[in-house]
N, C-alpha and C positions, 0 to 999 in steps of 0.2 A: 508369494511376493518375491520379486525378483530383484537383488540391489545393486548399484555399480558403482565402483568405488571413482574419484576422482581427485584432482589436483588443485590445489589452491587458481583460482578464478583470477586473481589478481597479481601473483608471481610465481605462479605454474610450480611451488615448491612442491615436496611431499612430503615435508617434514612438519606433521602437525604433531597435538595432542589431543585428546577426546574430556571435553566438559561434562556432559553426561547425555541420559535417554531419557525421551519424553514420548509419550501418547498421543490420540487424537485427544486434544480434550474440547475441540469445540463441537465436533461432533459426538464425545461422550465414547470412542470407540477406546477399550483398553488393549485389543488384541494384538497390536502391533507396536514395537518401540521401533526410534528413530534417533541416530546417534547423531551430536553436535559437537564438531573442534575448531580450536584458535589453530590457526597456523602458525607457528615457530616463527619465520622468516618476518611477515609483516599483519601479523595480527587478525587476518578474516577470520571470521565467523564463519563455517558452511555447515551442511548438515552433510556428514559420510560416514560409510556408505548410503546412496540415496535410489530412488524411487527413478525408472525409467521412464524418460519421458513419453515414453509410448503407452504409459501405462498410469500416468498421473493424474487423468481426469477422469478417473476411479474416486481422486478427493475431493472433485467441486460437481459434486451432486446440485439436483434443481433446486433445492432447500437450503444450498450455501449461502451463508448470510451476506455475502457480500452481491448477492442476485437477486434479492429480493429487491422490490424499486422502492422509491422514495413516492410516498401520494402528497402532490402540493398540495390537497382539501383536508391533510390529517390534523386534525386542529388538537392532539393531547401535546405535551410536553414532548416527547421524545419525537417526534412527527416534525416540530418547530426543531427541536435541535440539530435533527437530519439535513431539514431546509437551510438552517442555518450553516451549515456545515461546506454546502453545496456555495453558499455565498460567498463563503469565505474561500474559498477555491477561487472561486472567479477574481476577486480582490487580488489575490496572488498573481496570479495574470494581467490584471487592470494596470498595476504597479507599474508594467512594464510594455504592454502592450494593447489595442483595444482595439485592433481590427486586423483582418487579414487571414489565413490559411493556417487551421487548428488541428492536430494530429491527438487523438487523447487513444492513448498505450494501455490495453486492459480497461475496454471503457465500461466492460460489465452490459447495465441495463439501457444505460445511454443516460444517466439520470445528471452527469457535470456539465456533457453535450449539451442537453436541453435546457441546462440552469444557464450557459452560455449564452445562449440562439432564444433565451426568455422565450420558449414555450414556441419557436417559429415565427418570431416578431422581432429578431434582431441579426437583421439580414449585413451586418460588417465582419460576419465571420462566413467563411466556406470551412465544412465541420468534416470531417473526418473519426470514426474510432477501427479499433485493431480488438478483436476478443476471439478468446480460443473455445470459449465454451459459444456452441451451436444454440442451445437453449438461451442463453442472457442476447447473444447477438441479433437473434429473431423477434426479442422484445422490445429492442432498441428500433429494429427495422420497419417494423408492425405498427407499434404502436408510438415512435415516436419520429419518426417517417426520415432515420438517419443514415448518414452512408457511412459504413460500418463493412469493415472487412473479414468473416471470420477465417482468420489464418495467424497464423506469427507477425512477429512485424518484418522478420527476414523474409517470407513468402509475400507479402505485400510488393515486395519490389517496386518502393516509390521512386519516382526521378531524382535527380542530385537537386541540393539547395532546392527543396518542393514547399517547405513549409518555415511559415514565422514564429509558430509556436509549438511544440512539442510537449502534452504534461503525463507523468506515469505517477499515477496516485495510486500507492500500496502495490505497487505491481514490481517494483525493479527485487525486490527481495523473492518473487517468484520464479522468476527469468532463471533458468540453465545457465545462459552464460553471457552473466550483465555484461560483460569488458567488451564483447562482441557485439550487441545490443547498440551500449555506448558509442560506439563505432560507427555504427547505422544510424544511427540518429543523427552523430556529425554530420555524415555525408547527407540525410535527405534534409536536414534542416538550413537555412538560408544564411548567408554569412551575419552574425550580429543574431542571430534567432536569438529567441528564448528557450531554453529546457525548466520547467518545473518536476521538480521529482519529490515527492513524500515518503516517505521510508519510517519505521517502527526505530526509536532514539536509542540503541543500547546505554548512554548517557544515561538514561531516565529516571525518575527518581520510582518508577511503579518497577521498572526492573530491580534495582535494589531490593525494593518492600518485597516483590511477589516472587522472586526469583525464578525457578523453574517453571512456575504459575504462571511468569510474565507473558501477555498476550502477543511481545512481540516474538513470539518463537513459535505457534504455531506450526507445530510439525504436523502434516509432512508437506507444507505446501507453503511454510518460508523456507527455501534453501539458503537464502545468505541471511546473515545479521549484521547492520553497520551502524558505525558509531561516526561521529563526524570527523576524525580525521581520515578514517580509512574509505569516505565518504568523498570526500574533497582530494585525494591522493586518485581514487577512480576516473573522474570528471577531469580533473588536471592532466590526466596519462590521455585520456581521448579526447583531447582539443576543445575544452571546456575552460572558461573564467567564472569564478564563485562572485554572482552580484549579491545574496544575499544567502543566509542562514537563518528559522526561522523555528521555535517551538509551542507558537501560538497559537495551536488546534487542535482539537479534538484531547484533551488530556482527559479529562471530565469522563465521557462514553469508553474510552477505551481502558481507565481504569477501571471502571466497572466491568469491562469485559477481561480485564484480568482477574480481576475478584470472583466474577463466574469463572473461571478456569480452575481459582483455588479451590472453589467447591465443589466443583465435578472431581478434582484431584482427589478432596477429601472426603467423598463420596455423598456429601451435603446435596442433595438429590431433593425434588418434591417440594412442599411445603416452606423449608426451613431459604432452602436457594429462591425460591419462586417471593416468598415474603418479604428476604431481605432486597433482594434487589428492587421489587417495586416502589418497595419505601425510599431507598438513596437513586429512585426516577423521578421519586415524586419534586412539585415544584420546589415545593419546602428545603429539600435536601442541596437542589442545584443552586437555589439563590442563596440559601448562607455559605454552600460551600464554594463560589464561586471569587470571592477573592483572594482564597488561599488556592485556587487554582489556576487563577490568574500571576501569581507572585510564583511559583512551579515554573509556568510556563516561560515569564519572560527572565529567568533565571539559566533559561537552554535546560532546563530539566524535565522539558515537559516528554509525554508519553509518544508523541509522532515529532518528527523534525521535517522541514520542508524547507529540500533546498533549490536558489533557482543562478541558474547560471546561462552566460552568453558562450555563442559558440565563435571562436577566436576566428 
């Protein structure tokens, strides 16, 4: 493994400190640590030295959970959540806009695409995705018949002002180099567009509990970690207006996915991980515990933050 060191993303300092070293733990790999610091100057989170990008989809194998699709016919619990999930994405968009030329950044399987375009029945959108993984691209393409670019969004080379809506759900914390990104998406998005971005809340209150456990650090394939000022300080530097701030989603599944992190940490393997967690999947567990995760969430404590902003 080959690492490269690099500079603060967001004011090119190099005056950091190092927080600590973390594992794969979604994939269970312990073989490799990955070092994480605040930068001195203005606070990022990055992970350095980090993983080549020529060399990174080494970590999003076929069996990466975020490429497995969503089945509309899964009628358990977690099946409804997933769909639900996908709804509540679109609502976020709806808020603001409900027709016109959709760009979705990291779109995976095509599974937001399709919750959009309701299955190919909801012809006020021209859809658009950008994914790097070859594998999730050709499942979106195949099987749900989208136009999907696999390349970066910088190799996409869309026209200026090309689109009304732009969203990157869990992906800007992957990106090399968001501030560049950000940039691009100025220039292809329409004046007055929308950008929806979802980002993992360093705020959160599951960061707190889980700390090193916390699902939003995933190394080696979150390089950045943002908290919402150093979030809204990004978006404002590249010709962005903050319409909204938001931590009503997903709190629920993805502390569970930090509590599986705990336990692969603590080597709780088998039996003991596999039992706990189906019990707090089960319905039982979601419906009591869902007004205390509700009061989380609109507290800004919740586990993802979703922010969406106008381009100036």
């Amino acid at each position: 493994m080959i690492l490269e060191k690099v500079s603060c993303n967001f004011c090119n300092s190099q005056n950091h400190y190092q927080l600590f070293q973390l594992t794969d733990l979604l994939m269970g790999d312990f073989s490799e640590t990955f070092s994480y610091v605040r930068c001195h100057d203005c606070g990022l989170i990055f992970q350095n030295p980090r993983i080549r990008i020529e060399d990174i989809l080494k970590y999003y194998p076929e069996n990466y959970d975020s490429y497995q699709e969503v089945n509309r016919n899964d009628s358990t619990l977690l099946g409804k959540i997933l769909r639900y999930g996908l709804r509540k994405r679109k609502n976020f968009v709806y808020e603001y806009c409900k027709s016109g030329r959709l760009l979705d950044v990291g779109c995976s399987t095509g599974d937001f695409l399709d919750e959009i375009s309701d299955n190919g029945k909801n012809h006020q959108w021209e859809l658009f995705g950008i994914e790097i993984s070859e594998y999730a691209a050709n499942i979106a393409r195949k099987k749900k018949r989208l136009n999907i670019f696999n390349s970066t969004l910088e190799e996409a080379n869309f026209p200026d002002e090309y689109f009304d809506v732009i969203t990157l759900w869990d992906v800007l914390e992957h990106l090399y180099d968001p501030y560049s990104s950000l940039l691009e998406i100025n220039r292809i998005l329409k004046h007055g567009g929308i950008l929806v971005i979802r980002v993992p809340n360093y705020d959160s209150l599951d960061r707190l509990i889980f700390k090193s456990s916390w699902a939003g650090w995933d190394a080696p394939r979150h390089l950045y970690v943002f908290n919402k000022k150093i979030l809204r300080a990004y978006l404002e530097k590249t010709g962005f207006s903050i319409a909204s701030l938001k931590t009503n989603i997903g709190s629920y599944t993805t502390f569970l996915l930090s509590l599986r992190f705990f336990l692969t940490k603590k080597k709780k393997f088998g039996t003991v991980q596999s039992n706990l967690l189906s019990t707090l999947y089960s319905p039982f567990f979601r419906i009591t515990t869902a007004p205390l995760f509700y009061v989380i969430s609109m507290s800004g404590l919740g586990s993802l933050m979703v922010i969406t902003s106008i381009k100036n």
